[in-house]
C-alpha positions as CSV (number, residue, x, y, z in Angstrom):
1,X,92.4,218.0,105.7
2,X,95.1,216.6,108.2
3,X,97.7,218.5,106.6
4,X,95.2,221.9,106.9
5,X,95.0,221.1,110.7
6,X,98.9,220.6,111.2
7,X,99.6,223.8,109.5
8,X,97.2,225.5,111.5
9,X,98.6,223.8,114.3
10,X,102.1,225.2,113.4
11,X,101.2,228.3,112.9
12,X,99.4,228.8,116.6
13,X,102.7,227.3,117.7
14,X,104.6,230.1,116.8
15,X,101.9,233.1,117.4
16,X,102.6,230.9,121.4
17,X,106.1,231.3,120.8
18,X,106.3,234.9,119.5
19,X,103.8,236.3,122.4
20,X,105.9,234.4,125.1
21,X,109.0,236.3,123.6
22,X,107.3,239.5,123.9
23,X,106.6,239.3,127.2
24,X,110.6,239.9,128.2
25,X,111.9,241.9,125.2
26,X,115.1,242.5,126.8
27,X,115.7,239.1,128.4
28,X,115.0,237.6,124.6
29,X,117.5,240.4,123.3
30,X,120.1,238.9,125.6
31,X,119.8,235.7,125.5
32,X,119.9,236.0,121.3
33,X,123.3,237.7,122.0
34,X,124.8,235.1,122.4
35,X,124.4,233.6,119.4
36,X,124.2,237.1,117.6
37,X,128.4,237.2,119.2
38,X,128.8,233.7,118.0
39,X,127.5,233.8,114.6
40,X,129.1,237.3,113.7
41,X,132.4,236.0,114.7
42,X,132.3,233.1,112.8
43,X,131.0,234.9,109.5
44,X,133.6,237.9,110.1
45,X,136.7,234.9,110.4
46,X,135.6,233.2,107.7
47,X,135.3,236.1,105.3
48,X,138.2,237.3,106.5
49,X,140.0,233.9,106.9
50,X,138.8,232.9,103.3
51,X,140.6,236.4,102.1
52,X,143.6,235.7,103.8
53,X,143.9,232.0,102.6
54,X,143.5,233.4,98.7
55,X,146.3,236.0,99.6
56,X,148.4,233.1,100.7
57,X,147.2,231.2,97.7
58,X,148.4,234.0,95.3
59,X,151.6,234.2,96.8
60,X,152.6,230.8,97.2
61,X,151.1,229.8,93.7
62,X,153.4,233.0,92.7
63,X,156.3,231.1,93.7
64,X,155.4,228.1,91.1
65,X,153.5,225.6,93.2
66,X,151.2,224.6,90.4
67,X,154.2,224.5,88.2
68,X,154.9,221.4,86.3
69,X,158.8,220.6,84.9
70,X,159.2,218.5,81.4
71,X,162.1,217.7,81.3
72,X,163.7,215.0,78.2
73,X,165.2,211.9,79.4
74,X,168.5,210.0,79.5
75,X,170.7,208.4,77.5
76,X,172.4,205.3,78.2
77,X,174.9,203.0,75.8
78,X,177.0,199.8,76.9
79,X,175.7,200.3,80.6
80,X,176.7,203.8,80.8
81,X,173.7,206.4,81.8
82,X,174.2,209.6,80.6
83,X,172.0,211.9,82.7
84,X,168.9,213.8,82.3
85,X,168.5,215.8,78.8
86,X,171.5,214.1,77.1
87,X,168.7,212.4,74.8
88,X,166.1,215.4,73.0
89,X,162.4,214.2,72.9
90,X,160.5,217.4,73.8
91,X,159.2,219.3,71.2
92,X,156.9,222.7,70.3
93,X,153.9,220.5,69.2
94,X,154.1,218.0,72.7
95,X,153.7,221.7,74.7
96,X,151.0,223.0,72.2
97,X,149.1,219.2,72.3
98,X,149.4,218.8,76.3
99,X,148.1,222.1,76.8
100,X,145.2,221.5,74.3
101,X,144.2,217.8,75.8
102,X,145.0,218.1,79.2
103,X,142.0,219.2,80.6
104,X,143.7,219.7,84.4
105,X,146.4,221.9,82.6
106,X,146.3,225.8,82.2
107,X,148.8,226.6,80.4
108,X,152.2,225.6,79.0
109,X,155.3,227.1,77.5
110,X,158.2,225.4,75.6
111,X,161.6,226.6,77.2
112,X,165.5,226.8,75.1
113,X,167.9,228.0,77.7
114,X,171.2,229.7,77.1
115,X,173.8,230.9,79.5
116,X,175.7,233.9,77.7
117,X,176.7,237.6,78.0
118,X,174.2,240.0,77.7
119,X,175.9,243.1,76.8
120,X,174.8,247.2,76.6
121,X,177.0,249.6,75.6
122,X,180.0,249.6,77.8
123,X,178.3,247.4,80.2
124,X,178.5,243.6,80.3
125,X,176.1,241.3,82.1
126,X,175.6,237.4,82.8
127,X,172.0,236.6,83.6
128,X,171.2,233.5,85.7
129,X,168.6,232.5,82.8
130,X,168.1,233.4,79.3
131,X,165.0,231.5,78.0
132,X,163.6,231.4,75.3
133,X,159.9,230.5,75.2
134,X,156.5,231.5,74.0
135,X,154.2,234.4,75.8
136,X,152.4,231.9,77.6
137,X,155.3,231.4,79.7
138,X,153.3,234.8,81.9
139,X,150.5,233.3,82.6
140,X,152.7,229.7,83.2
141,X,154.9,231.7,85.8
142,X,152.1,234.1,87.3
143,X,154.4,236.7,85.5
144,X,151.2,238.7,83.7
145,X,151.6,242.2,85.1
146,X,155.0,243.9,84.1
147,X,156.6,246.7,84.9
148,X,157.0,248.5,81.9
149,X,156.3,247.8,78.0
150,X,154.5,244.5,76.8
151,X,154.9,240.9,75.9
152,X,156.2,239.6,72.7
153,X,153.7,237.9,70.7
154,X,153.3,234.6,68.9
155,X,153.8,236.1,65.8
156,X,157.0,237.3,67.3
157,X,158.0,233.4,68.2
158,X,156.9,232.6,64.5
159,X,159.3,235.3,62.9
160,X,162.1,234.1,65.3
161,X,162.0,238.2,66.0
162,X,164.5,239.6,67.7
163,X,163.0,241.2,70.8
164,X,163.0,240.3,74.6
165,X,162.2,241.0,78.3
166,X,164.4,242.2,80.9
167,X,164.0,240.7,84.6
168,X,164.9,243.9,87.1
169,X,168.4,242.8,88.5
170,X,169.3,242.8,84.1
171,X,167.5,246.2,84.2
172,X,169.9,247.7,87.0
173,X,173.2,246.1,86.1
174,X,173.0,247.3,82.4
175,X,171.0,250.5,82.1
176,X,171.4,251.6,85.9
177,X,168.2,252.8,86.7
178,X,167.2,254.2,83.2
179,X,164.3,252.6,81.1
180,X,165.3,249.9,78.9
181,X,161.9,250.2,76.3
182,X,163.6,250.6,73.0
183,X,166.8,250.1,73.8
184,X,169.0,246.8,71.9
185,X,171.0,244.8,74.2
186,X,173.3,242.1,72.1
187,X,173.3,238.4,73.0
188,X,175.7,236.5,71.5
189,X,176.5,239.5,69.0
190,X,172.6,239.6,67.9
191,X,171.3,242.7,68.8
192,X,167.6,242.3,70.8
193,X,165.2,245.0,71.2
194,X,163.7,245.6,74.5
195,X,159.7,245.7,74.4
196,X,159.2,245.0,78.1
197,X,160.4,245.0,81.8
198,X,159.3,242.4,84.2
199,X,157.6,242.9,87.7
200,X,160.1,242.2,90.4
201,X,159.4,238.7,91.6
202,X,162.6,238.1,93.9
203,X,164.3,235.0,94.8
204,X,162.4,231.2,94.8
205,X,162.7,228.7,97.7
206,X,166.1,227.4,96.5
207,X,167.9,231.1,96.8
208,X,168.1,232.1,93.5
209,X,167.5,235.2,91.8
210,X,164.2,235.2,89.8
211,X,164.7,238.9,88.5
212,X,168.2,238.0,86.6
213,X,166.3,236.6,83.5
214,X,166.2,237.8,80.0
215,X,163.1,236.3,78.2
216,X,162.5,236.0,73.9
217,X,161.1,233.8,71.5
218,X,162.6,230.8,71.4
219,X,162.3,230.5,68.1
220,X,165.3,233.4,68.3
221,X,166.7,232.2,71.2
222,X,167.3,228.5,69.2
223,X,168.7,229.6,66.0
224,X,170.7,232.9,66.6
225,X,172.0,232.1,70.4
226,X,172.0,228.5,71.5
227,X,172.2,226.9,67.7
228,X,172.3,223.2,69.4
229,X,171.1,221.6,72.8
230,X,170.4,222.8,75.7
231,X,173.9,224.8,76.2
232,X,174.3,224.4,80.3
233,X,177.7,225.9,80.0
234,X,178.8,229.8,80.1
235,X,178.9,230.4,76.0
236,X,180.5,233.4,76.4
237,X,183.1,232.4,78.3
238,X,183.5,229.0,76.1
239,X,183.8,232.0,73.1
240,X,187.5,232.4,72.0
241,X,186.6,235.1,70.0
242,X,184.2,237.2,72.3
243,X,182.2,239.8,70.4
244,X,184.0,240.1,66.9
245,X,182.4,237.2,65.9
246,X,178.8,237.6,64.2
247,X,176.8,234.4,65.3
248,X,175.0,232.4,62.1
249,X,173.4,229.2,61.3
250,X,175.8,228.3,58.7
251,X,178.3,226.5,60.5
252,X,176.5,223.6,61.5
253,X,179.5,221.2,61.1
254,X,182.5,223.0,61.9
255,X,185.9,221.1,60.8
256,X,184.9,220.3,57.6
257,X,186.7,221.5,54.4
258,X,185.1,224.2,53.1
259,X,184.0,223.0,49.2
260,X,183.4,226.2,48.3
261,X,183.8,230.0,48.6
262,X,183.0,231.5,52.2
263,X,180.7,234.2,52.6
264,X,181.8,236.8,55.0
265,X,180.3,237.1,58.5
266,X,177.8,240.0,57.7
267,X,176.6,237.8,54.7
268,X,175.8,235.1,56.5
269,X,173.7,237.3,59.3
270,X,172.1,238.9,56.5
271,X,171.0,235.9,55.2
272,X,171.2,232.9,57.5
273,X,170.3,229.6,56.9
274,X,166.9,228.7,58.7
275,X,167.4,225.0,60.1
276,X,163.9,224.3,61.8
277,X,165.1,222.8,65.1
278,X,161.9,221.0,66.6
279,X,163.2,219.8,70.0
280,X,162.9,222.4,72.8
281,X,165.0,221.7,76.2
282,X,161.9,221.6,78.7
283,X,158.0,222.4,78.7
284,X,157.0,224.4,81.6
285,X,153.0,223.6,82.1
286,X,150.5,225.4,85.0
287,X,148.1,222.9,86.0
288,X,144.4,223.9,86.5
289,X,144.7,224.4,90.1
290,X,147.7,223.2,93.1
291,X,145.0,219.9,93.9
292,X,145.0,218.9,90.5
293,X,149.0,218.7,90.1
294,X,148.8,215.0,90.3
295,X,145.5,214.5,88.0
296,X,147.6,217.0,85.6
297,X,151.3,214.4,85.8
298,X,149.1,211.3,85.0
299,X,147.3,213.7,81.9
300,X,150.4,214.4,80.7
301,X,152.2,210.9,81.1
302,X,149.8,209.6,79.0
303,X,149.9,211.8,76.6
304,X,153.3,211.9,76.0
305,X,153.3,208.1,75.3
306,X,151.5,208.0,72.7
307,X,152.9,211.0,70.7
308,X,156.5,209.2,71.7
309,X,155.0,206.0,70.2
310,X,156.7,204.4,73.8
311,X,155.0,200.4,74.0
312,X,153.7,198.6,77.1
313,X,156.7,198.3,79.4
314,X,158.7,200.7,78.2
315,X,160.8,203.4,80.1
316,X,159.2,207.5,79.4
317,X,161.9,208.9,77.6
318,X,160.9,211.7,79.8
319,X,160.7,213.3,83.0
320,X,158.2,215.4,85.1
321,X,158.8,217.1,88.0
322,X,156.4,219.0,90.4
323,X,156.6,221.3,93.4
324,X,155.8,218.8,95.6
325,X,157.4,220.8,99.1
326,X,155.7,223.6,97.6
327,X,152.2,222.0,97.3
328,X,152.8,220.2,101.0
329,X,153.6,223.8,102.8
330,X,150.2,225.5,100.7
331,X,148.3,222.5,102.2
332,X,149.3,222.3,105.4
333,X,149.2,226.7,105.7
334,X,145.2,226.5,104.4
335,X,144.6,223.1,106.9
336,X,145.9,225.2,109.7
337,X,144.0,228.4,109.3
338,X,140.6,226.5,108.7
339,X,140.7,224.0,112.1
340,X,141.4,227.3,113.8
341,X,138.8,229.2,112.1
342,X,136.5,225.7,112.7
343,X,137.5,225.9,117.1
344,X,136.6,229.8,117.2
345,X,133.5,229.1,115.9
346,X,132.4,225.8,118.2
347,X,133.6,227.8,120.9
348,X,131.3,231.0,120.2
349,X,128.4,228.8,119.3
350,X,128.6,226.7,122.3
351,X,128.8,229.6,124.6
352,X,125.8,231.2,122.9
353,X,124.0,227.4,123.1
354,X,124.4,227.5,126.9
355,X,123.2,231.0,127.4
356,X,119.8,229.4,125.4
357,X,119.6,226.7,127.6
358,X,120.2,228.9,130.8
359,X,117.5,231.6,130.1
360,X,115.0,228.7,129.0
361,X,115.3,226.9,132.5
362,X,114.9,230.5,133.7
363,X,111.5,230.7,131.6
364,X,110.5,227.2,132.5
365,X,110.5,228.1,136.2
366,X,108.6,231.9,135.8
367,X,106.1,230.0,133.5
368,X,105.2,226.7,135.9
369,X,101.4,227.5,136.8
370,X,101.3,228.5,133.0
371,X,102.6,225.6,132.6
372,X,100.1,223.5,134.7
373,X,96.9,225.7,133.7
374,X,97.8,224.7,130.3
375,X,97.9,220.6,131.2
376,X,94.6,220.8,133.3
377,X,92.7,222.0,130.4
378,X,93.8,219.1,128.0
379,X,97.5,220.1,127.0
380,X,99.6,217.1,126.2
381,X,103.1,216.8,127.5
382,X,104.7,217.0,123.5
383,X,102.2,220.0,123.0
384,X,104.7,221.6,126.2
385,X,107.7,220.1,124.5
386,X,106.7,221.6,121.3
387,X,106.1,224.8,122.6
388,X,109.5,225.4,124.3
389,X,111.4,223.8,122.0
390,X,110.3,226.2,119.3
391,X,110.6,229.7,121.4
392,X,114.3,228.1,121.5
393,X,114.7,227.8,117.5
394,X,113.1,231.0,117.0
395,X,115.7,232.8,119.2
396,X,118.5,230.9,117.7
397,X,117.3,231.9,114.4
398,X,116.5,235.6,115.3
399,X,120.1,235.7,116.8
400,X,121.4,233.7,113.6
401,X,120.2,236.3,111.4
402,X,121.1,239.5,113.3
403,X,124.6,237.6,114.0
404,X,124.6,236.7,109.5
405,X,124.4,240.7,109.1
406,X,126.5,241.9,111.8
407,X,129.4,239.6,110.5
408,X,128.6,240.7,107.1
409,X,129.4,244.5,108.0
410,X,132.5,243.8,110.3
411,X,133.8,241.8,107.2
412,X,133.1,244.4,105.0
413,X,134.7,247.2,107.4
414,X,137.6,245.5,107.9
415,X,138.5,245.3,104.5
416,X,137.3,249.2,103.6
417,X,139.4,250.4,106.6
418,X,142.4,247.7,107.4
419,X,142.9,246.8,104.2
420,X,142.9,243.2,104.6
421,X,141.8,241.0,102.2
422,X,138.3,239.2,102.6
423,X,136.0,237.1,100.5
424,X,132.4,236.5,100.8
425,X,131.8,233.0,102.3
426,X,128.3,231.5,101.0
427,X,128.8,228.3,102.6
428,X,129.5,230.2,106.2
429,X,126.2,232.2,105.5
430,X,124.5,228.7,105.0
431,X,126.1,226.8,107.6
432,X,125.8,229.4,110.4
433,X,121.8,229.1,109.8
434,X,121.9,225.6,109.9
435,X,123.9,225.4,113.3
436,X,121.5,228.4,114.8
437,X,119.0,225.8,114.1
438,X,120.5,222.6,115.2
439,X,121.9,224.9,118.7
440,X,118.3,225.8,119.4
441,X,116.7,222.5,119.7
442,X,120.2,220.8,121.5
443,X,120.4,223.2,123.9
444,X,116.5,224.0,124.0
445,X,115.3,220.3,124.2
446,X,116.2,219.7,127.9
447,X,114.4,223.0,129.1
448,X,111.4,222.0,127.1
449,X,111.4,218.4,128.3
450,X,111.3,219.2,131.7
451,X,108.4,221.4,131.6
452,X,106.9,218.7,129.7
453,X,107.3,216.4,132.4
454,X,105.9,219.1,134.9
455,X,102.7,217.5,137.0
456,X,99.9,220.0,136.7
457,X,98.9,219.9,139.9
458,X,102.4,220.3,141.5
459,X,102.8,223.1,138.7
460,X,99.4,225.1,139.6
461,X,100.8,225.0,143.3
462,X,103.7,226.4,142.0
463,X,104.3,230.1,144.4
């Protein structure tokens, strides 16, 4: 029953409230904008703020900021440290387990790196990286969209198949403008088809050329071009005898006496000797997303202890290496446009809160004998409150909603006819409701107090 009479109660509230509003359609219009000004402009920055931060995340995350480095660790004997990758740990399976039970990892790629001549035709070329790797290494490098052809394939890895992908500073040095799909460039004397061109990507924070890259299995890449550990040097240029030589696996220790009869050079390409090589020189990994780089290191550090069999105490014989400048600058980019997205909006809804609270005291005034015929016939002082206060809300929420659409369609223009990116923002739509509400009965209570404290017969002298 009491909860029958409060809803009735409630409900003759707002048939008050609504009437009252009716009475000065215009003045209720304006006072709503406001608020309708306010609301729009937050829900049109936010979209639009919210598009603009992905665009920056794209880009940034483009340039490797969720990027994890594996690298092997160091050597050392009688004192002496020998550097980074002069001991060979990684392997094929650590990529293939770390991206399977990782779960803040996305993807990973094993890497073999070679520095050689890349040669077409007449033309001769030496790429800044020749990597060998697994087709995963796309998605690892945001590298999924290329230019022209398509990817190698695991099976390709698993044949050790003799087919690449071209960066675009590769493309223009050796083919000069023509398409490279189809065409065999040799590496190290071993003749690679071209399947695919890369999408330009241009040069990373450190200068250097992302597009001068040739990319193929590294099963390939280990046992035709590199043949031993990571070679940092220029092979080509190491290469006494340039390109009459026909590279094989056979001479695996060169020096010895020979015990018995050579095969010639073709023989040996024809049929080389398939020593399975199972370290790799790095693992590249993606992690889930730039804030879980850090969740992803510990993931992986773990891992790679126990596959290692490394005890309590022990030093990794590993290393890994993130983008950590990278991830700082992405931060502190997104921070900044959300605090000024944040002061836009408590500026627009406190200008739109006063405007409330100025056409209230407005109503309070025109309404006094109202006000005091209302009190001399048995209205409490909270039934007054009440009543004020919720004309307030309701205009706040009237303006909050007319505000929620209007922002809607400017978001929604600006990307159809600027182009800019924009993405819807639930939580603004949400939030922009809530503070319509909460603005209503801050900047509504002080109007609706003081008529409360009105004495009625004062108010039904009130000229």
């Amino acid at each position: 029953m009491t909860a029958w009479l409060s809803a009735r109660l409630h409900a003759r509230i707002l048939r008050t409230a609504f009437r009252a509003l009716r009475r000065n359609v215009m003045r209720s219009a304006l006072t709503t904008l406001g608020i309708i000004i306010g609301v729009s402009a937050v829900i049109a920055m936010m979209e639009i703020g919210n598009g603009t931060s992905s665009f920056i995340k794209k880009s940034i995350t483009s340039m490797g900021v969720d990027n994890l480095l594996v690298a092997p660790g160091s050597a050392a004997s009688g004192g002496v440290t020998f550097g980074a990758g002069s001991v060979m740990t990684l392997t094929p399976e650590d990529a293939d387990a770390i991206f399977r039970e990782c779960p803040a990892v996305r993807a990973t790629a094993p890497v073999v790196r070679a520095r050689t001549q890349v040669i077409y035709g007449n033309r001769n070329w030496v790429p800044t990286f020749i990597w060998g790797t697994t087709p995963s290494f796309l998605e690892v490098r945001n590298w999924g969209n290329l230019a022209e052809g398509e990817p190698f394939t695991d099976q390709d890895v698993r044949n050790a198949s003799k087919v690449c992908l071209l960066g675009q500073t590769l493309v223009r040095e050796l083919f000069l403008g023509q398409s490279p799909i189809g065409q065999e460039v040799r590496v190290q004397n071993v003749a690679f088809k071209v399947v695919g061109v890369l999408a330009p990507k241009g040069a990373n924070l450190m200068g250097m050329d992302q597009d001068d890259v040739l990319l193929a299995p590294w099963t390939t890449i280990k046992r035709r071009v590199a043949g031993t550990n990571l070679a940092s040097v220029n092979q080509s240029a190491a290469s006494s005898s340039g390109s009459s030589s026909v590279n094989t696996l056979s001479e695996l220790y060169p020096g010895k006496e020979n015990l018995y009869p050579v095969p010639s050079q073709t023989e040996l390409a024809n049929t080389p000797t398939l020593v399975r090589f199972t370290n790799v020189d790095q693992i590249m990994v993606a992690a889930a997303s730039p804030n879980e780089l850090e969740q992803a290191i510990r993931q992986i550090t773990q891992l790679l202890r126990e596959r290692h069999r490394i005890g309590e105490g022990e030093l990794d014989d590993f290393n890994i290496r993130d983008m950590t400048e990278m991830t700082k600058m992405f931060s502190s980019t997104t921070s900044r446009i959300t605090n000024l997205l944040l002061c836009v909006a408590f500026i627009s809804l406190i200008v739109g809160g006063v405007g409330i609270m100025n056409i209230m005291m407005v109503s309070v005034t025109e309404r006094t004998r109202e006000i005091g015929l209302r009190m001399a016939v048995g209205a409490r002082a909270r039934d007054i409150l009440r009543q004020f206060l919720v004309e307030a809300v309701v205009l706040c929420m009237l303006g909050g909603v007319i505000g929620i659409l209007l922002g809607r369609g400017s978001s929604l223009l600006v990307r159809a006819f600027m182009q800019w990116p924009t993405e819807l923002s639930v939580g603004a739509i949400v939030a922009s409701v809530a503070v319509s509400v909460t603005v209503g009965v801050i900047f509504g209570y002080y109007p609706a107090w003081k008529a409360s404290r009105l004495d009625p017969i004062e108010a039904l002298r009130y000229e």
